[in-house]
C-alpha positions in Angstrom: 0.0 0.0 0.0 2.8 2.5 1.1 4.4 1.8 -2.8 1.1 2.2 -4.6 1.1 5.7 -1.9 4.5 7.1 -3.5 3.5 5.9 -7.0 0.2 8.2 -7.0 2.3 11.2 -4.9 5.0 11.0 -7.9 2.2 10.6 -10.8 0.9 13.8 -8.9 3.9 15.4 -9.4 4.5 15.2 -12.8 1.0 15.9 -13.9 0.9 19.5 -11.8 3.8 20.1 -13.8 1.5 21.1 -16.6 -1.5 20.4 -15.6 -5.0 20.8 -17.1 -7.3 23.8 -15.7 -9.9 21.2 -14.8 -7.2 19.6 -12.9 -5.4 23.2 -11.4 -9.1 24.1 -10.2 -9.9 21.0 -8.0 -6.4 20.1 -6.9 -5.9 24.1 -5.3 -9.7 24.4 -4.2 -10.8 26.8 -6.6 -14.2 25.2 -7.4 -17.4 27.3 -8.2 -20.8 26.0 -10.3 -19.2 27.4 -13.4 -16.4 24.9 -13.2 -18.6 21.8 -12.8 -20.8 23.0 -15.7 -17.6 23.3 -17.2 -17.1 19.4 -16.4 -20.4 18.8 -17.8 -19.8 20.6 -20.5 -16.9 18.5 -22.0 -19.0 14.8 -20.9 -16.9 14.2 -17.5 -13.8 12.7 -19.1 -11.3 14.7 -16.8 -13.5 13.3 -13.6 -11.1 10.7 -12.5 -7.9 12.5 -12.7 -9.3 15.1 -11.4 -10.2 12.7 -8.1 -6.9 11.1 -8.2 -5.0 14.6 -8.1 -7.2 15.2 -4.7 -5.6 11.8 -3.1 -2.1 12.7 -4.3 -2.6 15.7 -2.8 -3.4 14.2 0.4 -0.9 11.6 -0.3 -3.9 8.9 0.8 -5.4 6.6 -0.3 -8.1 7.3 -2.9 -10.7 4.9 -0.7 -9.8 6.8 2.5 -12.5 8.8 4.6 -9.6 11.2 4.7 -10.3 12.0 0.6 -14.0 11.7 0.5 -13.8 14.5 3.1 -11.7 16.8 1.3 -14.0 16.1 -2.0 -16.8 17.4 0.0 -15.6 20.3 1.4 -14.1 21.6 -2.1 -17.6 21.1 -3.1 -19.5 22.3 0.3 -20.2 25.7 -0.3 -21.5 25.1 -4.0 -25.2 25.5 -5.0 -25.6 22.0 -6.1 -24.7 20.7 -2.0 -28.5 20.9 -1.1 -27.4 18.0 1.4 -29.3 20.3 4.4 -32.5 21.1 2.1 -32.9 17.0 3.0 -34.6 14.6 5.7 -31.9 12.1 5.2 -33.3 9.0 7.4 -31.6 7.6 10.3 -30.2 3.8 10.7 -32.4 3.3 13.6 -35.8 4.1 11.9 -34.9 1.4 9.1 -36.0 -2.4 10.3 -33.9 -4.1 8.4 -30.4 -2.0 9.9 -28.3 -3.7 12.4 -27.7 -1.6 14.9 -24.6 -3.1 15.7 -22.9 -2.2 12.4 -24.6 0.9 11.6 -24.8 3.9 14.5 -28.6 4.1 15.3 -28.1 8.0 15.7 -26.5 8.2 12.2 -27.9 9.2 8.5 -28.0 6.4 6.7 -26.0 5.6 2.7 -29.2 6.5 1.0 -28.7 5.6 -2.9 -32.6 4.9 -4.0 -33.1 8.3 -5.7 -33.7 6.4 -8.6 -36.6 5.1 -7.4 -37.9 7.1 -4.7 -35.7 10.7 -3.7 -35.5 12.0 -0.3 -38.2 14.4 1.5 -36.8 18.0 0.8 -37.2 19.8 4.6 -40.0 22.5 3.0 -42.4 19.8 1.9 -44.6 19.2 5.1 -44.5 23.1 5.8 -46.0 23.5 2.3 -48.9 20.4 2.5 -49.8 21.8 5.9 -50.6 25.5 4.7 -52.9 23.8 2.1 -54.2 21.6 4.7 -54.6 24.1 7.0 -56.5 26.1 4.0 -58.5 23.8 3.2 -60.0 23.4 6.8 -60.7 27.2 7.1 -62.0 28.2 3.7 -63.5 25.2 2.4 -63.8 25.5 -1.5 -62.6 29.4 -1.3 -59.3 27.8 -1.3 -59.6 27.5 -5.2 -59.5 31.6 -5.7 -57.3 32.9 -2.4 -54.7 32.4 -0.8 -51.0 32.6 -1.6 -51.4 29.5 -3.7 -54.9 29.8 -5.5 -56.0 25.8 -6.2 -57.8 26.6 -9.7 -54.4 27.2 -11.0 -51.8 25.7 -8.5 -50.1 24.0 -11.7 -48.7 27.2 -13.0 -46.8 27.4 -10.0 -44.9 24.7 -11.3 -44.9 24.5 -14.5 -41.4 27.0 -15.2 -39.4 25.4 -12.8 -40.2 21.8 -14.2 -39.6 23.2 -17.8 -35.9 24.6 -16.3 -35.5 21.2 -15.1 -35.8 19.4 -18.4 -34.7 21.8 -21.0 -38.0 23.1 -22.2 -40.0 26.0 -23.0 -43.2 26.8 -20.3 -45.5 26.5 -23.1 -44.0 22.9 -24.1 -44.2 21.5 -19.9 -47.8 20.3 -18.6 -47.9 18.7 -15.2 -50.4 16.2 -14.9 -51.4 12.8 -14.1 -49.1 9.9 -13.5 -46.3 8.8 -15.7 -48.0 5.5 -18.1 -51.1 8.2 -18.3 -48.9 10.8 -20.1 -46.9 8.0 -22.0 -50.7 6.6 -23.4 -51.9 10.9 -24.0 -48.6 10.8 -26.2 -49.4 7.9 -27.9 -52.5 8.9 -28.9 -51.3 11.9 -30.5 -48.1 10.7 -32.3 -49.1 7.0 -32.9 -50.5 6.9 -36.0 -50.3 3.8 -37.9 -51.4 4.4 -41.4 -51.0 1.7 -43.6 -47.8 -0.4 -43.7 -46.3 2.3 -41.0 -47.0 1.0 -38.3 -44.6 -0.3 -36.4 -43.4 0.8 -32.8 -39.6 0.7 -32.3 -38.5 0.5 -28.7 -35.7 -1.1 -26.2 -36.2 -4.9 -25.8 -35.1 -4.5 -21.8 -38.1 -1.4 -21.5 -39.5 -1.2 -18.2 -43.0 -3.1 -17.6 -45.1 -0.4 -18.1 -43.9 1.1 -21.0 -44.3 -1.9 -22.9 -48.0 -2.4 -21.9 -48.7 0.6 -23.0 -46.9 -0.2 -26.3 -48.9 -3.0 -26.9 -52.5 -1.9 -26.1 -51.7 1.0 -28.2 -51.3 -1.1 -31.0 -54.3 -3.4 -29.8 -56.2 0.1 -29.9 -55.6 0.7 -33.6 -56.7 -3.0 -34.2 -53.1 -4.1 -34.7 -51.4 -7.2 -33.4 -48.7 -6.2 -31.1 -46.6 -9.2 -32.1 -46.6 -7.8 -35.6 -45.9 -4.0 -35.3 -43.7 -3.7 -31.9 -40.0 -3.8 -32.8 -38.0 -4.5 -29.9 -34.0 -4.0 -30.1 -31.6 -5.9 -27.7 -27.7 -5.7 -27.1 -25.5 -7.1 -29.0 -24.3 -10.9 -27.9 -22.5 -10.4 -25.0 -23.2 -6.4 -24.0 -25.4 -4.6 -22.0 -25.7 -2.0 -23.3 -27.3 -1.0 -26.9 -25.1 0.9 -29.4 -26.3 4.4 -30.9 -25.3 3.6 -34.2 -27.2 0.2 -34.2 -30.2 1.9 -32.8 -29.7 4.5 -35.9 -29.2 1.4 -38.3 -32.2 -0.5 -37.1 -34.1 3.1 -37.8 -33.0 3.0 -41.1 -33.9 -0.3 -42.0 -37.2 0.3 -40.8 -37.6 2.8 -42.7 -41.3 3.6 -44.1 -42.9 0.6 -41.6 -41.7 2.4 -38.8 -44.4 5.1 -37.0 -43.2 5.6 -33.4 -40.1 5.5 -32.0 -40.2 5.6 -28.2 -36.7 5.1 -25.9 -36.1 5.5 -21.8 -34.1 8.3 -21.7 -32.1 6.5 -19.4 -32.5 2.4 -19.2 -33.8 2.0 -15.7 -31.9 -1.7 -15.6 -28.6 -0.6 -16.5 -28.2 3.1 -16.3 -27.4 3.8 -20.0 -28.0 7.3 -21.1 -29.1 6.7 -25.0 -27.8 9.5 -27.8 -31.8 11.5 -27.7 -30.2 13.5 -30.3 -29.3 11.3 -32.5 -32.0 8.8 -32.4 -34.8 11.6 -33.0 -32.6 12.8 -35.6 -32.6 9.3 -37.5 -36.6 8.6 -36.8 -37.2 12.4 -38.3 -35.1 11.0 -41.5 -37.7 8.5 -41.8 -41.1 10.1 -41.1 -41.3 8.4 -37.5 -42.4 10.0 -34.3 -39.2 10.3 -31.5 -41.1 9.8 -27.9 -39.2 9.6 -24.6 -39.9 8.5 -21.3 -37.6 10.7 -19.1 -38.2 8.7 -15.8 -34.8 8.4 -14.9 -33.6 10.9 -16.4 -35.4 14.2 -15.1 -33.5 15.3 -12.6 -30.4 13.0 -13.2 -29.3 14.6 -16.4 -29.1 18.1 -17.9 -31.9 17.6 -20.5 -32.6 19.6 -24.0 -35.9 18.1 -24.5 -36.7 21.5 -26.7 -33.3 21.5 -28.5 -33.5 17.9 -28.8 -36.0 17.9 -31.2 -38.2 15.7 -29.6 -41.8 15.5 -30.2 -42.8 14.5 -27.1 -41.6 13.3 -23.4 -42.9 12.6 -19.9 -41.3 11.4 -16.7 -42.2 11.3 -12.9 -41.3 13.3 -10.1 -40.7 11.0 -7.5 -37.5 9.8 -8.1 -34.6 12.6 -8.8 -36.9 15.2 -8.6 -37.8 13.9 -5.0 -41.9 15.0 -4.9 -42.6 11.9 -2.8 -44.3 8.8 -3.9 -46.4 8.8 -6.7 -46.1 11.8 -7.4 -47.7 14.2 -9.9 -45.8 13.5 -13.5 -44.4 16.0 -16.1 -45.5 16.2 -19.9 -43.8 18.1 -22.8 -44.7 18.7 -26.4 -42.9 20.4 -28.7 -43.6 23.9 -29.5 -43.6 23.2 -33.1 -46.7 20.9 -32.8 -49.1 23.4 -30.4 -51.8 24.4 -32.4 -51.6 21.9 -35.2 -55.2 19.9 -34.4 -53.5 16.6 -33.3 -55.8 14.3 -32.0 -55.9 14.1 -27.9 -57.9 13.1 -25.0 -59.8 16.8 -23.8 -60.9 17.0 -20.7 -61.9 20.9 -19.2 -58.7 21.6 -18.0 -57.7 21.7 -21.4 -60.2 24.3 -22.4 -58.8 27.8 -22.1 -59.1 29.2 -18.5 -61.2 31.9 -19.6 -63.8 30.1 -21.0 -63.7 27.3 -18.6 -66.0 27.7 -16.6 -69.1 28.5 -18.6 -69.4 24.6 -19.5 -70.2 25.5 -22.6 -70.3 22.1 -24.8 -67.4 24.1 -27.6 -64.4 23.0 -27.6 -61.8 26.0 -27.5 -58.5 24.0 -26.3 -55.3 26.0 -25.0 -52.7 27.2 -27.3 -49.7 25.0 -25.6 -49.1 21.7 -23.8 -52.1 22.8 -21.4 -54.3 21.0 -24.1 -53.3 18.0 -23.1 -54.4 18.5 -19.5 -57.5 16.5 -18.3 -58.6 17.5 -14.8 -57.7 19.7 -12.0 -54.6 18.4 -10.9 -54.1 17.2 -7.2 -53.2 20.2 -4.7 -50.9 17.9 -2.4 -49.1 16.6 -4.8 -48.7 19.5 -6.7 -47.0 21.8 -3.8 -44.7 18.6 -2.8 -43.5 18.5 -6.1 -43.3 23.2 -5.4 -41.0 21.7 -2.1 -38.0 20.3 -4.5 -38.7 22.3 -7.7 -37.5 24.8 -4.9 -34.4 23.6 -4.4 -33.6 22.6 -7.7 -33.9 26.8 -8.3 -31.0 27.2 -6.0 -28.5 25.4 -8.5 -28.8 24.7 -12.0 -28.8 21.4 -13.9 -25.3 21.7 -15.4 -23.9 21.9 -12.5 -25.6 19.3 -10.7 -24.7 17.4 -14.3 -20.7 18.1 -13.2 -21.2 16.9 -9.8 -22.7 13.9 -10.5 -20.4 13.1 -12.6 -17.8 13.3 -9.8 -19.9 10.9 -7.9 -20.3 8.3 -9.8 -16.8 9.0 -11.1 -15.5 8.2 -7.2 -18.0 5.4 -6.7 -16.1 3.7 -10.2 -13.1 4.0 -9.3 -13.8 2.6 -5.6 -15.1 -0.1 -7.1 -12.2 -1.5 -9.1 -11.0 -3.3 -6.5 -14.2 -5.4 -5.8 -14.5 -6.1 -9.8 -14.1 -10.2 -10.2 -15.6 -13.1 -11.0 -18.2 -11.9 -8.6 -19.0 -8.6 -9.2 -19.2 -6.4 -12.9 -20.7 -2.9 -13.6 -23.1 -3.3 -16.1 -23.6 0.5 -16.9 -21.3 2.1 -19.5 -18.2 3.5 -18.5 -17.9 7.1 -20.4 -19.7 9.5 -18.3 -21.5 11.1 -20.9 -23.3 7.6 -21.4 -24.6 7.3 -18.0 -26.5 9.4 -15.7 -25.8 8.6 -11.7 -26.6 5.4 -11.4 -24.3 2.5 -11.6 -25.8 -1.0 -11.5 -23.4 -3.4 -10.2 -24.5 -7.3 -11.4 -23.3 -10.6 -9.2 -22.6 -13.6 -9.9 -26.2 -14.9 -8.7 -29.0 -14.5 -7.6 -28.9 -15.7 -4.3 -25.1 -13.9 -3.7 -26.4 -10.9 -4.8 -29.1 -11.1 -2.6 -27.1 -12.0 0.5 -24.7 -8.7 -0.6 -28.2 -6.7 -0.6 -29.3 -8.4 2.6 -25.7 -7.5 4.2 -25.6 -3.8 2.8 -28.9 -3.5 4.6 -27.3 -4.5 7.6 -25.1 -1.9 7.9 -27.8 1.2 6.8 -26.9 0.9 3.1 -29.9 1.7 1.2 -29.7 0.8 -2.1 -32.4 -1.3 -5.0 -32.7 -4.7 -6.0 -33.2 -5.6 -9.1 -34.3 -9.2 -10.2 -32.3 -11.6 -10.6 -29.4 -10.4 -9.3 -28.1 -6.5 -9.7 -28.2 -4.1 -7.1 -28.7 -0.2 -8.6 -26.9 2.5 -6.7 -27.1 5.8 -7.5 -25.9 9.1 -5.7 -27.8 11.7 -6.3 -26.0 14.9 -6.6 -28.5 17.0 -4.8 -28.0 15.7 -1.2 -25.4 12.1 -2.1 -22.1 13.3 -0.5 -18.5 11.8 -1.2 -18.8 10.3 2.1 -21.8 8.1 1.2 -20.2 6.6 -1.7 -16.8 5.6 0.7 -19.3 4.4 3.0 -21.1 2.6 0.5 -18.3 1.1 -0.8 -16.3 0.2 2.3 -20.0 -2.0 3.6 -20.0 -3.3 0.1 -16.6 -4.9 0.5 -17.7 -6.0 4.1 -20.8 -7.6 2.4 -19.5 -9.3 -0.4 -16.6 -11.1 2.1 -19.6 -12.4 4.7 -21.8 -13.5 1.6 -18.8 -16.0 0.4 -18.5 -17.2 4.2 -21.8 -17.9 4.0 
C-alpha cells in the first residue's frame, strides 16, 4: 500500500507540472458551479484524474475517509450541495439496519433516488398550509390564498420546464407517468398503412411496454406484428447508438413511433436522444421519450433535442414523494396543429372554462393535453424540490454527478471479479448517476443486498441479481459513496462465508 502511496504522490507530481485547468481548479480548491458545468460541459472525461489529483494531494489513499472529506468540502459551499434542504433518514428508523454495524443515531447511505428521492425539509411546511386552508375556507381555497388551487399547476410549471430543458408552453404537469406515456401515444401513434410499427428497447420497463402494446391493440393491430423491440448485441449490455440508428433506417417507411427511456432503468445507460430523434425524423417516424430516470439526473434539452414528445415522474430525482404528480412536454412546433388528444376541461382555455359550454376551445400549448384539475398535495410537494432545484442549475448538478459516480467507479475496481461487474457504460456522458453493479447470482447478490442493509446501506434490488446504486448529486455526498463502498466490500466477504 505505502508503494502504490509514492506511485500516486510521484504521478501527482508530474501531472501538476502542466497540468489541465480542470485539474489546477480542483487540486488548489478553486471550485465554483461554473467549473462543474464546465465538467459537464466537455462529458466528464477529466472526472477521475481530477479525483486522483485530490488523493495525491493528500498523499492517501483514494478509498480513504480522509479524501472523500476533502472532496466534500471543495464542493460544500456550492449550490448543487442541497445535502441540508434534506430529511436524510436515520439507521435506527430502518427495520432491516443492524444496529450493531450501523450507529442508530447516524444518517443512513441512502442511494434509491432512482426510485424514490428523499423528503426536501420544506415539503410538510407546504402540505400543511394547504391543509390548513383547506380546513378554514373550504372551496374558497380555489381563488385565495398565496397558492390559488384553480391554477396551482402554474406554479410549477417553469421550474419543471428549467429542469428538463424546455419551454413553459411545451411542460404540462399532470397525471401519473404510463397516463402521459398513453396521451402521447394517442397523438403521435399513428399507424397508417404499412407504417406501423413501434420501435423500442427490448429491456423497456414493464409499463412502458404495456402501454406499447395496447396501443397497438387500440388501432386494431397485433402487437406481435408491429412492436420492434432492439436488444444488445451478444455479450453487451448495453445498446449501441449507431445500431439503434441502423435498425431506424432499416425500418424505414414501416416504422411510425419510436419511443426510448431516456435512461435504461436496468442498466443506467443514457441513450444518444439527439441522434435517435434525428434518425426517426429522416424516416417520417415520431421520436417519444420517457424521461423517468432521467429528469432530474441529467441536464436535459428536451426543446433543443427535437423531440416531439416526453414525460417522466417526479418521484425519483426530482424527490416530490411517492407517486407523485408527473411531467408532460410537447414540442412547441406541434401546439396548435389539431393533433388528435384526449380533452378534458382543464384543457379548455381558462377563460372560457368555466361557462361549461359544450365548444371545444382547447389551449394554445401543452395545457391542451391537461384533463382534470390536478391534485393540490401533490402539486406543492413537487413546489418543495422544484425549490431547491432553483438554487442550483442542472449543469452543475450534471458536473457533480459526474464526480460521484466518477469516485463510486473508481472505488469499485478493487471489488471487480468473477463476482462482481458494472453493467452500466463507463464514459460518463453515457450514463446518468446510477451504476448497477451485477453478481454472480441471484442468491449472492441477494445475501450482498441483505448484508448492505445490515449496515444502513440503502440501495435497489433488481431481479435476478443487480443491485442499482445511484448518488444523487442533490443531497449524495462523497462520504456516502466511501461508506457505500467500504460496507460493500464488508458484504461481499460475509456473503462468500456464507
Amino acid at each position: 500500500m505505502a508503494f502504490k502511496q509514492v506511485r500516486l504522490c510521484r504521478w501527482l507530481a508530474s501531472v501538476q507540472k502542466s497540468p489541465s485547468p480542470a485539474c489546477r481548479a480542483l487540486g488548489s480548491g478553486r471550485v465554483d458551479a461554473a467549473w462543474l458545468s464546465g465538467l459537464a460541459a466537455e462529458g466528464g472525461v477529466s472526472a477521475r484524474p481530477q479525483l486522483l489529483a485530490t488523493a495525491g494531494a493528500l498523499c492517501q489513499p483514494l478509498a480513504s475517509q480522509a479524501v472523500a472529506a476533502a472532496l466534500d468540502t471543495k464542493l460544500s459551499e456550492l449550490p448543487s450541495n442541497q445535502r441540508s434542504s434534506f430529511r436524510v433518514p436515520l439507521n435506527k428508523d430502518f427495520a432491516e439496519a443492524d444496529l450493531a454495524l450501523a450507529d442508530p443515531t447516524s444518517e443512513c447511505a441512502y442511494f434509491v433516488g432512482n426510485s424514490l428521492g428523499l423528503q426536501p425539509r420544506g415539503t410538510q411546511e407546504l402540505v400543511i398550509e394547504e391543509l390548513d386552508k383547506w380546513a378554514k375556507i373550504g372551496v374558497n381555497g380555489h381563488f385565495q390564498g398565496t397558492r390559488p388551487w384553480m391554477p396551482i399547476d402554474e406554479f410549477v410549471v417553469q421550474q419543471s420546464a428549467d429542469v428538463v430543458g424546455a419551454l413553459k408552453s411545451e411542460v404540462a404537469v399532470m397525471n401519473s407517468l404510463t397516463v402521459n406515456l398513453h396521451l402521447l401515444f394517442v397523438s403521435f401513434y399513428r399507424p397508417q398503412g404499412k407504417r406501423n410499427k413501434i420501435m423500442y428497447e427490448g429491456n423497456a420497463f414493464g409499463s412502458d411496454y404495456f402501454a406499447f402494446a395496447s396501443q397497438a391493440r387500440i388501432h386494431g393491430l397485433d402487437p406481435e406484428e408491429v412492436l420492434m423491440p432492439l436488444t444488445p448485441r451478444p455479450g453487451e449490455e448495453s445498446l449501441r447508438t449507431e445500431d439503434v440508428v441502423a435498425a431506424i433506417e432499416e425500418a424505414g417507411d414501416t416504422l411510425a413511433t419510436v419511443c426510448f427511456g431516456t435512461v435504461q432503468y436496468y442498466t443506467g445507460e443514457l441513450f444518444d436522444v439527439p441522434a435517435i430523434t434525428a434518425a426517426a425524423h429522416r424516416i417520417g417516424a415520431t421520436a417519444l421519450w420517457d424521461c423517468a430516470h432521467a429528469a432530474g439526473n441529467i441536464d436535459m434539452k428536451l426543446h433543443e433535442w427535437n423531440v416531439d414528445g416526453a414525460c417522466w415522474c417526479t418521484y425519483k430525482y426530482i424527490n416530490a414523494g411517492p407517486g407523485g404528480i408527473a411531467g408532460f412536454f410537447v414540442h412547441e412546433r406541434h401546439h396548435g396543429k389539431g393533433l388528435p388528444l384526449l380533452a378534458g376541461w382543464w384543457g379548455q382555455r381558462q377563460a372560457t372554462r368555466f361557462n361549461m359550454a359544450h365548444s371545444w376551445e382547447p389551449e394554445s400549448d401543452a395545457s391542451a393535453w391537461r384533463l382534470s384539475n390536478p391534485p393540490v398535495l401533490q402539486t406543492v410537494s413537487l413546489l418543495a424540490s422544484l425549490q431547491v432545484f432553483e438554487k442550483t442549475s442542472m449543469s452543475e448538478l450534471r458536473g457533480k454527478s459526474m464526480l460521484l459516480t466518477a469516485y463510486l467507479e473508481l472505488l469499485l475496481q478493487d471489488l471487480l471479479g468473477p463476482d462482481l461487474s458494472v453493467i452500466t457504460p463507463s464514459e460518463p456522458g453515457r450514463r446518468g448517476c446510477q451504476l448497477s453493479l451485477k453478481f454472480s447470482s441471484a442468491s449472492f447478490c441477494n445475501a450482498v443486498f441483505a448484508g448492505l442493509e445490515r449496515r444502513g446501506v440503502v440501495v435497489d434490488h433488481r431481479k435476478p441479481n443487480v443491485i442499482r446504486v445511484a448518488p444523487a448529486p442533490l443531497y449524495n455526498n462523497f462520504a456516502d459513496v466511501q461508506r457505500f463502498c467500504a460496507c460493500l466490500k464488508q458484504a461481499m466477504a460475509e456473503a462468500r462465508r456464507g
